[in-house]
PDB file as gemmi writes it, atoms N, CA and C in Angstrom:
CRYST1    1.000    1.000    1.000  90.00  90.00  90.00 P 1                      
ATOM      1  N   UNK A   1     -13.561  26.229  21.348  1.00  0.00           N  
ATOM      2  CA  UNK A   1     -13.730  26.108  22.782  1.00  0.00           C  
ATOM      3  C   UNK A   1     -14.845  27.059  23.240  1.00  0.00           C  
ATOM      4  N   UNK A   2     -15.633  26.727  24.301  1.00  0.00           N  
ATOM      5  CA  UNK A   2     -16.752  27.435  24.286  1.00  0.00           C  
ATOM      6  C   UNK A   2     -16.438  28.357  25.692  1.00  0.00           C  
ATOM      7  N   UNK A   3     -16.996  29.549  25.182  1.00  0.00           N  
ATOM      8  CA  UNK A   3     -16.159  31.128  25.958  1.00  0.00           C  
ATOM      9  C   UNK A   3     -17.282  31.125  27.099  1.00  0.00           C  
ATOM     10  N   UNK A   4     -18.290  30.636  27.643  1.00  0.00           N  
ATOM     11  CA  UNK A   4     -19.550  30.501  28.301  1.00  0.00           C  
ATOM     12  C   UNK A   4     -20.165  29.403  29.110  1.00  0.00           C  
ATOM     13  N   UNK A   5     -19.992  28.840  29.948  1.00  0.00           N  
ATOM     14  CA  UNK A   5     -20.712  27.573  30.316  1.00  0.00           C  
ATOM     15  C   UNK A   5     -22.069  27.087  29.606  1.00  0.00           C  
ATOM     16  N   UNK A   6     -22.855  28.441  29.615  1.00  0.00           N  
ATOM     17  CA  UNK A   6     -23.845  27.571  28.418  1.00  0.00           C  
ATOM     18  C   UNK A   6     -23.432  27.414  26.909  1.00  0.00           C  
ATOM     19  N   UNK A   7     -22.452  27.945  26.999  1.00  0.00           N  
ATOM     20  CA  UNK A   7     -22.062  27.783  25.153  1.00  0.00           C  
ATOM     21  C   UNK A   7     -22.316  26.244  24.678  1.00  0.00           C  
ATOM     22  N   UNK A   8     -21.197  25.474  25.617  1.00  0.00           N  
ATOM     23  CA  UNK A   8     -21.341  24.167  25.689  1.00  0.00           C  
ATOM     24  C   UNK A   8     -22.440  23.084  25.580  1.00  0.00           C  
ATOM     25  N   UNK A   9     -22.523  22.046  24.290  1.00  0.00           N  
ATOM     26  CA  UNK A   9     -23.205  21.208  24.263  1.00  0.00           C  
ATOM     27  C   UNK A   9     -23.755  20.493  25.083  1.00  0.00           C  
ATOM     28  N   UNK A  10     -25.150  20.415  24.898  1.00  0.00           N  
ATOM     29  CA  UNK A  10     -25.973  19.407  26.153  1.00  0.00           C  
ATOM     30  C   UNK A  10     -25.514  18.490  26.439  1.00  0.00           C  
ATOM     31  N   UNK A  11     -24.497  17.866  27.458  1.00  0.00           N  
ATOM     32  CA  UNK A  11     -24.532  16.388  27.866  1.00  0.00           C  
ATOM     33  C   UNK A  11     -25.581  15.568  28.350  1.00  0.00           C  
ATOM     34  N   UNK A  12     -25.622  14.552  27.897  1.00  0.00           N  
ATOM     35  CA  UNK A  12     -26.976  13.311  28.529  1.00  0.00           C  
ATOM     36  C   UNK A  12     -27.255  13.470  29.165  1.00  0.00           C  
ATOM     37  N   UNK A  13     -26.735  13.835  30.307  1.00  0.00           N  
ATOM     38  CA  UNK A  13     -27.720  14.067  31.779  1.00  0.00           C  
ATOM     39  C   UNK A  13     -28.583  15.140  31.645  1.00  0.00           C  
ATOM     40  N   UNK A  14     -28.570  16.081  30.735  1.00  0.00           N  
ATOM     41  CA  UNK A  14     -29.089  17.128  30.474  1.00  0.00           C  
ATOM     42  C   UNK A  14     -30.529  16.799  30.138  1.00  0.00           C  
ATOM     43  N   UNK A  15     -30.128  15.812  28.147  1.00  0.00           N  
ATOM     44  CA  UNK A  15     -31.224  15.370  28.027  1.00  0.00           C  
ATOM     45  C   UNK A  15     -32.193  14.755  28.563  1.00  0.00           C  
ATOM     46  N   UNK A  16     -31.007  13.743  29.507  1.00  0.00           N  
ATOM     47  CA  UNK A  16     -32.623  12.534  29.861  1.00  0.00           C  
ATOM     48  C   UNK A  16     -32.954  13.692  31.050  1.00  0.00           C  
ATOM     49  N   UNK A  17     -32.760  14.723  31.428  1.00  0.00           N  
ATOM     50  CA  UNK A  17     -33.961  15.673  32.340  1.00  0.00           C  
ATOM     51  C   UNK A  17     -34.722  15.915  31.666  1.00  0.00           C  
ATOM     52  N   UNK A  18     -34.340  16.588  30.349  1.00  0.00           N  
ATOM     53  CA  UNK A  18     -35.452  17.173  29.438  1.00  0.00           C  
ATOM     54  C   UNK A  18     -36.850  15.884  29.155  1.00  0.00           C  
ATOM     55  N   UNK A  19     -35.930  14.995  28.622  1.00  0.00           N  
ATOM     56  CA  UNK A  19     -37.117  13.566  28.524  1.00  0.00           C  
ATOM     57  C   UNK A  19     -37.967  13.343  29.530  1.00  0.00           C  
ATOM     58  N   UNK A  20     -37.132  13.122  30.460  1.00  0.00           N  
ATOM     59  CA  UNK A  20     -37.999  12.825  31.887  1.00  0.00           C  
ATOM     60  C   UNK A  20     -39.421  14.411  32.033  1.00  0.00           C  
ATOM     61  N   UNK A  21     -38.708  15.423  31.802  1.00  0.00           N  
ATOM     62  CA  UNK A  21     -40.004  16.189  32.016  1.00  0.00           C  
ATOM     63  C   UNK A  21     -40.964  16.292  31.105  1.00  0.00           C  
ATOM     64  N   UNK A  22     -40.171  15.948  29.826  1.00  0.00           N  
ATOM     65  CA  UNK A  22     -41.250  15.602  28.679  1.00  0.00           C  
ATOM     66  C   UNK A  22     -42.812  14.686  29.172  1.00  0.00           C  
ATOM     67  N   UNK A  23     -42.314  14.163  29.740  1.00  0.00           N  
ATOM     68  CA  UNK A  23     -43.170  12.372  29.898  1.00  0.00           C  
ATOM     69  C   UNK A  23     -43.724  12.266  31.331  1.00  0.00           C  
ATOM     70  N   UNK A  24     -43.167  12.983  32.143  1.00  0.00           N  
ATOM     71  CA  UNK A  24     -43.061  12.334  33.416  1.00  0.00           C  
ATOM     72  C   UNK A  24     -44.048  11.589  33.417  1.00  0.00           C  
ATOM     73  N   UNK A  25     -45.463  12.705  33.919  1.00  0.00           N  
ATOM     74  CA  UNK A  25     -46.775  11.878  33.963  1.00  0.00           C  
ATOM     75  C   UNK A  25     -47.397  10.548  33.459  1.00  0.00           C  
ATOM     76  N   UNK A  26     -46.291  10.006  33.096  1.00  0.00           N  
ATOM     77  CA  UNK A  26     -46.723   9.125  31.603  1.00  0.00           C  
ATOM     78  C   UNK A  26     -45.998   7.765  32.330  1.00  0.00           C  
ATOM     79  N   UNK A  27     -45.292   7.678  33.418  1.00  0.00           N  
ATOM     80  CA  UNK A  27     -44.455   6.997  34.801  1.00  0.00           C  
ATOM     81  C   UNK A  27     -45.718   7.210  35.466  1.00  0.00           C  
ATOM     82  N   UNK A  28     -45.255   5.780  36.530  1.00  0.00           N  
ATOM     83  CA  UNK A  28     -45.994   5.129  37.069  1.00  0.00           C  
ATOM     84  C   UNK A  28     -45.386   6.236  38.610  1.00  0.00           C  
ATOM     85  N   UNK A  29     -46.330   6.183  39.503  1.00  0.00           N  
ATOM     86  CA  UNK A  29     -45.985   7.093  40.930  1.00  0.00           C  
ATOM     87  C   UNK A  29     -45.533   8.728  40.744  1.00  0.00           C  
ATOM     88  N   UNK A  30     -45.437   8.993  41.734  1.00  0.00           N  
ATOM     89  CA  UNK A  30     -44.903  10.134  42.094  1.00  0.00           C  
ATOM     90  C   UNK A  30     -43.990  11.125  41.306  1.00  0.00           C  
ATOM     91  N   UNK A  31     -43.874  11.597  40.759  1.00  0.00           N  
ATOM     92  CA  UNK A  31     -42.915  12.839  39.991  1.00  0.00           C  
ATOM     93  C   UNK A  31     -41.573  12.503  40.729  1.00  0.00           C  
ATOM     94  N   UNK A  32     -41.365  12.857  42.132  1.00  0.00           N  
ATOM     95  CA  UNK A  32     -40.351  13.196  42.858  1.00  0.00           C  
ATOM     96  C   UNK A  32     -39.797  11.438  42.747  1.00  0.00           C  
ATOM     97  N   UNK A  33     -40.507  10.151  42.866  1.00  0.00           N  
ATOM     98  CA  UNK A  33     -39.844   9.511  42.891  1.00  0.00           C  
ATOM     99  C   UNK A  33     -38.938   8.986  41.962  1.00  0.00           C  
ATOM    100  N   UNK A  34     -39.880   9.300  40.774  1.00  0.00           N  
ATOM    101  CA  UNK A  34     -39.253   8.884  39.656  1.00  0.00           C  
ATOM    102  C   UNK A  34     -37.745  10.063  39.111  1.00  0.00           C  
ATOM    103  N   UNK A  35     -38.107  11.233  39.415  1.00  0.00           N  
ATOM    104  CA  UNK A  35     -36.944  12.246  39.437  1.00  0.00           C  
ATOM    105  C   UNK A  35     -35.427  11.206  39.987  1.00  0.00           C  
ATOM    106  N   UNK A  36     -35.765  10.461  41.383  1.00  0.00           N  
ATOM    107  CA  UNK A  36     -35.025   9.992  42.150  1.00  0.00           C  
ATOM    108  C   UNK A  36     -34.813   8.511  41.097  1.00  0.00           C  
ATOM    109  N   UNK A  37     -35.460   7.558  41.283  1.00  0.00           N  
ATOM    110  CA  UNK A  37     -34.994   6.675  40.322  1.00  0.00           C  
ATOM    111  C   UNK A  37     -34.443   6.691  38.968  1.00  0.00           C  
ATOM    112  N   UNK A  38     -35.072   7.624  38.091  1.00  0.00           N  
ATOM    113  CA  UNK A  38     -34.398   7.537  37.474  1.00  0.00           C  
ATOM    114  C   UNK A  38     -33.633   8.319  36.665  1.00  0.00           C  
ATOM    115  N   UNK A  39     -33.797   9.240  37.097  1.00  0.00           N  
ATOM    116  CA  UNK A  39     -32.369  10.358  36.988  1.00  0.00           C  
ATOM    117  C   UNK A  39     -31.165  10.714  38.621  1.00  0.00           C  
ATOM    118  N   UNK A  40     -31.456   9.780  39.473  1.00  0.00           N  
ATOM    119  CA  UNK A  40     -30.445   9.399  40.387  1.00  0.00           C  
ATOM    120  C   UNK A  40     -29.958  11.118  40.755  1.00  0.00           C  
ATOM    121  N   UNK A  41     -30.611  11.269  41.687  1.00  0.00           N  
ATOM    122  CA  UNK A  41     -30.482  12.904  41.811  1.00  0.00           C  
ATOM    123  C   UNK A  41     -32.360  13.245  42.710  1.00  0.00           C  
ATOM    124  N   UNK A  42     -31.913  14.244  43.230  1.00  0.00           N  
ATOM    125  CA  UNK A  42     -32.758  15.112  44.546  1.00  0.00           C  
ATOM    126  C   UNK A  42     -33.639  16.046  43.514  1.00  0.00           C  
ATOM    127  N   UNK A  43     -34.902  16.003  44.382  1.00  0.00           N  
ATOM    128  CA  UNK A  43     -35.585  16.887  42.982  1.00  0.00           C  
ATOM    129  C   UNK A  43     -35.528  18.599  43.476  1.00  0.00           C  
ATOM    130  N   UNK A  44     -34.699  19.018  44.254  1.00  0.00           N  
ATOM    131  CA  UNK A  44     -34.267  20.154  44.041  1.00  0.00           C  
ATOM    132  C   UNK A  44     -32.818  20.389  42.993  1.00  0.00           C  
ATOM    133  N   UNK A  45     -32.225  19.622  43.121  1.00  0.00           N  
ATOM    134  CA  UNK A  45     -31.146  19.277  42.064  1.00  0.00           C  
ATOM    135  C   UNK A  45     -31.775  19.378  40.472  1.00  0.00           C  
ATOM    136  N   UNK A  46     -32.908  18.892  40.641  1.00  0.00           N  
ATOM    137  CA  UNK A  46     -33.632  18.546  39.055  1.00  0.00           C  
ATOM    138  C   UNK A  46     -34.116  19.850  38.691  1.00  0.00           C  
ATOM    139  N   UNK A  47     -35.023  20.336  39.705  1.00  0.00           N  
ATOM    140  CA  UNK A  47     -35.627  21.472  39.304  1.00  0.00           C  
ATOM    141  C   UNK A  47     -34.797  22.873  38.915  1.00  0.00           C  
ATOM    142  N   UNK A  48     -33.392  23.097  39.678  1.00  0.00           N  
ATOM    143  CA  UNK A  48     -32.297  24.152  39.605  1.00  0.00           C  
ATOM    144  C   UNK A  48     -31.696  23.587  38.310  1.00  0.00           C  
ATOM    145  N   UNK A  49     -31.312  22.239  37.621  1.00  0.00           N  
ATOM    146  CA  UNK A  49     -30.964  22.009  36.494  1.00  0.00           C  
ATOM    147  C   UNK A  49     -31.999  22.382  35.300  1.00  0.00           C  
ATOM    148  N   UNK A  50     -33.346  21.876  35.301  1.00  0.00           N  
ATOM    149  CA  UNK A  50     -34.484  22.588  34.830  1.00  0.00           C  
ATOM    150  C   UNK A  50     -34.541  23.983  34.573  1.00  0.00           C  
ATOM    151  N   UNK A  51     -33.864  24.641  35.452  1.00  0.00           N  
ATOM    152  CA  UNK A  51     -34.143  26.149  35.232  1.00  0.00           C  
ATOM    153  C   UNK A  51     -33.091  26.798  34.206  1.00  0.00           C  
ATOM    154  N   UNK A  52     -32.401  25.775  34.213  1.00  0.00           N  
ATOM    155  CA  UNK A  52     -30.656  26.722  33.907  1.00  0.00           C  
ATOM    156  C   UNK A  52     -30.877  26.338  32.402  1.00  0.00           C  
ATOM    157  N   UNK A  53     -31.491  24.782  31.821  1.00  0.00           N  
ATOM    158  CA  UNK A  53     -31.802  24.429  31.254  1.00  0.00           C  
ATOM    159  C   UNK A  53     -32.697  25.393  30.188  1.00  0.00           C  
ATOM    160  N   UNK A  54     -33.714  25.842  30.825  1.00  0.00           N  
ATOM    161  CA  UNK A  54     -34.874  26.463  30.000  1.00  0.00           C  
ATOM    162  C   UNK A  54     -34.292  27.394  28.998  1.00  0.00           C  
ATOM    163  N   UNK A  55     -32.828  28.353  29.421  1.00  0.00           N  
ATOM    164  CA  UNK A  55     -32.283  29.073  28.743  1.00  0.00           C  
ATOM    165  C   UNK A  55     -31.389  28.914  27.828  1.00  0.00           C  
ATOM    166  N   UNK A  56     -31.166  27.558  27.527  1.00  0.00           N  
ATOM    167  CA  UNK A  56     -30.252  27.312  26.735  1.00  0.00           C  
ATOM    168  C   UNK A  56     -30.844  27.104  25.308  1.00  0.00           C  
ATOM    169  N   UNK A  57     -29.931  27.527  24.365  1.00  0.00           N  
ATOM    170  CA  UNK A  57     -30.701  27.474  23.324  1.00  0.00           C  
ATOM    171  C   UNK A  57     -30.865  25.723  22.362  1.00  0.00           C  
ATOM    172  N   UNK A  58     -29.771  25.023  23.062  1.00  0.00           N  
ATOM    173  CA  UNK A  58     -29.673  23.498  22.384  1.00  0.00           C  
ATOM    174  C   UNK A  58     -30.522  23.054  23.181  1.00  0.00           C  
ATOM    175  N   UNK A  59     -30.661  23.312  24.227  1.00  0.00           N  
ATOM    176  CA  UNK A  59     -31.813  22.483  25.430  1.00  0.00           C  
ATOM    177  C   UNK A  59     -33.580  22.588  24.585  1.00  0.00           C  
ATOM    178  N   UNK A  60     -33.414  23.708  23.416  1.00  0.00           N  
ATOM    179  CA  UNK A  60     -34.489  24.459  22.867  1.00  0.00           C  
ATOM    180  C   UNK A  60     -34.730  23.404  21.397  1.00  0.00           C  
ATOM    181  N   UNK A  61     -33.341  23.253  20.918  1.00  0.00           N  
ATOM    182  CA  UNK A  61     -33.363  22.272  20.069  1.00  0.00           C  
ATOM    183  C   UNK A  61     -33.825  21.035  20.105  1.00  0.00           C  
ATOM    184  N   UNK A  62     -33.254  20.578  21.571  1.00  0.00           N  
ATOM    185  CA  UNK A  62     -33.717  18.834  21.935  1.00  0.00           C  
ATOM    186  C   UNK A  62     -35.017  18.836  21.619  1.00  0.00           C  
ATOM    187  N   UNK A  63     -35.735  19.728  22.851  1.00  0.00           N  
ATOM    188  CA  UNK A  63     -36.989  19.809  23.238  1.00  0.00           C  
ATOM    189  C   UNK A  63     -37.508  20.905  23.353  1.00  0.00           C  
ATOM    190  N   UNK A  64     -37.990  21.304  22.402  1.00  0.00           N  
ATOM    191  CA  UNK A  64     -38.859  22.823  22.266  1.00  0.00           C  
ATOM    192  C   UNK A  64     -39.735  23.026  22.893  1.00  0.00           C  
ATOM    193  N   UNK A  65     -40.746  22.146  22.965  1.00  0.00           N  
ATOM    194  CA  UNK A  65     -41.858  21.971  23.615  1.00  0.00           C  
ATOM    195  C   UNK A  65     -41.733  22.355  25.234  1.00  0.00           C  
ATOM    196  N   UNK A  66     -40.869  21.719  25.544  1.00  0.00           N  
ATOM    197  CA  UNK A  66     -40.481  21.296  26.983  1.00  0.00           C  
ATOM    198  C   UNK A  66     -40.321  22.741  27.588  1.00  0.00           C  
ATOM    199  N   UNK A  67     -38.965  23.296  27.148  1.00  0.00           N  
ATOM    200  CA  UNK A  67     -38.482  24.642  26.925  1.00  0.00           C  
ATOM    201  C   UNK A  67     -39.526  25.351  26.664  1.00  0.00           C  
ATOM    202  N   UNK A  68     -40.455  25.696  25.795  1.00  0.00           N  
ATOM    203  CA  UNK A  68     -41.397  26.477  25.755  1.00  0.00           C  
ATOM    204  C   UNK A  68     -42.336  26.633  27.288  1.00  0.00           C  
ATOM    205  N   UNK A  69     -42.557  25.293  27.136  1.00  0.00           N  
ATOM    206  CA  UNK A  69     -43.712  25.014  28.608  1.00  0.00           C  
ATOM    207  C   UNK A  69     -43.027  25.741  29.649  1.00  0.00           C  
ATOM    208  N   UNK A  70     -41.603  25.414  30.164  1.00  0.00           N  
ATOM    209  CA  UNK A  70     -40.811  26.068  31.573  1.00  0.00           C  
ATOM    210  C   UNK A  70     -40.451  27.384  31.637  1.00  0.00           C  
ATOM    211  N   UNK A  71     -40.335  28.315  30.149  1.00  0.00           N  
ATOM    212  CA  UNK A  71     -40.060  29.171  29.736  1.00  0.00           C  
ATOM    213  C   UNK A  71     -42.038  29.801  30.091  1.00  0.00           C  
ATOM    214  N   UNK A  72     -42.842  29.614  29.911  1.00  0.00           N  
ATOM    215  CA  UNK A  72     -44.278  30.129  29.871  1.00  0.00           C  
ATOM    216  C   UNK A  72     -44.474  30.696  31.090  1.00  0.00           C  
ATOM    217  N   UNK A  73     -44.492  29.130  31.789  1.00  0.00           N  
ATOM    218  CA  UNK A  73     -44.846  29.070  33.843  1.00  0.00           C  
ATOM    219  C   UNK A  73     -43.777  30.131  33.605  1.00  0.00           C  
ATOM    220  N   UNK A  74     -42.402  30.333  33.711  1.00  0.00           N  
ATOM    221  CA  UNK A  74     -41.910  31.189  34.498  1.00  0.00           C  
ATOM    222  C   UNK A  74     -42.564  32.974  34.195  1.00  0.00           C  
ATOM    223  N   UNK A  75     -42.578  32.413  33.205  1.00  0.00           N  
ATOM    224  CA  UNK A  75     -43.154  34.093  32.968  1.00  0.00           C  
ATOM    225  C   UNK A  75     -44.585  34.623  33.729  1.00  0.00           C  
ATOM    226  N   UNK A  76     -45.388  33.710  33.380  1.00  0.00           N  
ATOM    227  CA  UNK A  76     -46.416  33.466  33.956  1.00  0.00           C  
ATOM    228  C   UNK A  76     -46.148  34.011  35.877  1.00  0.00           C  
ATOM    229  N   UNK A  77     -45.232  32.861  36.447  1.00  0.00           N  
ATOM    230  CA  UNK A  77     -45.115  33.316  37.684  1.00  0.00           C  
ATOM    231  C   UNK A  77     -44.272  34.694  38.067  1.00  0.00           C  
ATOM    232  N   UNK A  78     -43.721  34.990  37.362  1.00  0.00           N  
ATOM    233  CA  UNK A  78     -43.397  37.080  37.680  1.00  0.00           C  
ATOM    234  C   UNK A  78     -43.912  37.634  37.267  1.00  0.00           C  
ATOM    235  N   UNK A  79     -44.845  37.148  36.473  1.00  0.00           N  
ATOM    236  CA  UNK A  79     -46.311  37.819  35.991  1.00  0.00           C  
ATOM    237  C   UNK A  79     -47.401  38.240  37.353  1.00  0.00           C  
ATOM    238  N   UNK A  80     -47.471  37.248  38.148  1.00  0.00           N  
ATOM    239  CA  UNK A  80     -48.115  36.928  38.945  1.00  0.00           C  
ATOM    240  C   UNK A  80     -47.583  37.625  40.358  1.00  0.00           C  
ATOM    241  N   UNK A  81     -46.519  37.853  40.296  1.00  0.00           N  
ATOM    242  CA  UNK A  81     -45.712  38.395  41.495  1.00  0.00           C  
ATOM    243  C   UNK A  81     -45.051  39.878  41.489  1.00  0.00           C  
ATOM    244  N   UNK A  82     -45.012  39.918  40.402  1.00  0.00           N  
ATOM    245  CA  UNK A  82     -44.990  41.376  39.808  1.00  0.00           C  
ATOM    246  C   UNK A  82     -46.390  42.599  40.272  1.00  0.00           C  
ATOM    247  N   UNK A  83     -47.682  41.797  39.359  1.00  0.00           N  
ATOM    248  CA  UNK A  83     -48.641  42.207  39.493  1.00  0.00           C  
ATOM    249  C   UNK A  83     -49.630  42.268  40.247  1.00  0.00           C  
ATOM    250  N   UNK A  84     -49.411  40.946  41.527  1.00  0.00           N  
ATOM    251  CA  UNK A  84     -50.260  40.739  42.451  1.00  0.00           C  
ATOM    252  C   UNK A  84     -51.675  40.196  42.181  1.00  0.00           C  
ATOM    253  N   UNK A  85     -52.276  40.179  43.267  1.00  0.00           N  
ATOM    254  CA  UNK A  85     -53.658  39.601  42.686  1.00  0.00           C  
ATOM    255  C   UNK A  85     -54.359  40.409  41.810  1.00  0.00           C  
ATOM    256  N   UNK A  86     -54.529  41.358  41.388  1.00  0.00           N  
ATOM    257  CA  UNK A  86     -55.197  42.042  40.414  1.00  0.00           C  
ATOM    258  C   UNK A  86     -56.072  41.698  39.031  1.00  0.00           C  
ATOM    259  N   UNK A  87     -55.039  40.273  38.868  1.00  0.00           N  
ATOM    260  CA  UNK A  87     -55.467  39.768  37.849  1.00  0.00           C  
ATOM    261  C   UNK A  87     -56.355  38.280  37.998  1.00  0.00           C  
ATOM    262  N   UNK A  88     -57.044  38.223  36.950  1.00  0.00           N  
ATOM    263  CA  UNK A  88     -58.083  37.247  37.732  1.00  0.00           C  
ATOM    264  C   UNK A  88     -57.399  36.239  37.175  1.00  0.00           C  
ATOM    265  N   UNK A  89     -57.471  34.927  38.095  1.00  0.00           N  
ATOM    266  CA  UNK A  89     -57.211  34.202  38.518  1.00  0.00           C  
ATOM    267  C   UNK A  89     -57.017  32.970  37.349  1.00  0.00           C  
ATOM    268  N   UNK A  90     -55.966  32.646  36.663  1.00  0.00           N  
ATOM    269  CA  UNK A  90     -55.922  31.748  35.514  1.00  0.00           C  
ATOM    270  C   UNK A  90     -55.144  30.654  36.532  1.00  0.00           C  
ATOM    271  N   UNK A  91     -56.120  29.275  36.052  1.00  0.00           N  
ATOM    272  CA  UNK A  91     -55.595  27.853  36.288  1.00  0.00           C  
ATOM    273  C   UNK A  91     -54.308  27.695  35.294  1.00  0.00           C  
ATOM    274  N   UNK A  92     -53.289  26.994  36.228  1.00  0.00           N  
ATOM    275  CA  UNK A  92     -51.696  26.495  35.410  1.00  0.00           C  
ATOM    276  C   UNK A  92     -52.427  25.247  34.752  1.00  0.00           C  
ATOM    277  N   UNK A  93     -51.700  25.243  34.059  1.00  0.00           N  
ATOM    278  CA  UNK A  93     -51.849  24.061  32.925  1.00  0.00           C  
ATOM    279  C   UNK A  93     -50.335  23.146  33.421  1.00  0.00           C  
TER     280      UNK A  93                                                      
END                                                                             
């Protein structure tokens, strides 16, 4: 039995977020709409699942890549907020 809420195995809804951010761009329209079609869910809902996500270590297994990328930006952005403008100015990828 798992002593942790993240202990617990990824359920599907988990993955197809991870997929969906894998690819998005790769869908036809809007990010946010497709968030909405087809993961049936608000893309503040997506993005707070996204986050909780990045730390898990099976979420790391599915999709490493993915996890790596959300895991970067974040650092990147308390990098940025930490340090202030000081630092010159790098384009997000």
């Amino acid at each position: 039995m798992p002593s942790r809420p993240d202990d617990r195995p990824l359920r599907d809804e988990d993955r197809r977020i991870l997929d969906f951010e894998a690819g998005w761009w790769t869908r036809p329209g809007p990010k946010t709409v497709g968030i909405r079609r087809e993961l049936h869910m608000s893309a503040s809902t997506y993005y707070r699942r996204l986050r909780l996500l990045a730390d898990r270590p099976e979420a790391f297994t599915h999709a490493p890549l993915v996890v790596m990328r959300l895991r970067s930006r974040r650092t990147q952005r308390r990098r940025e907020r930490f340090e202030g403008a000081a630092l010159p100015h790098q384009p997000r990828r």
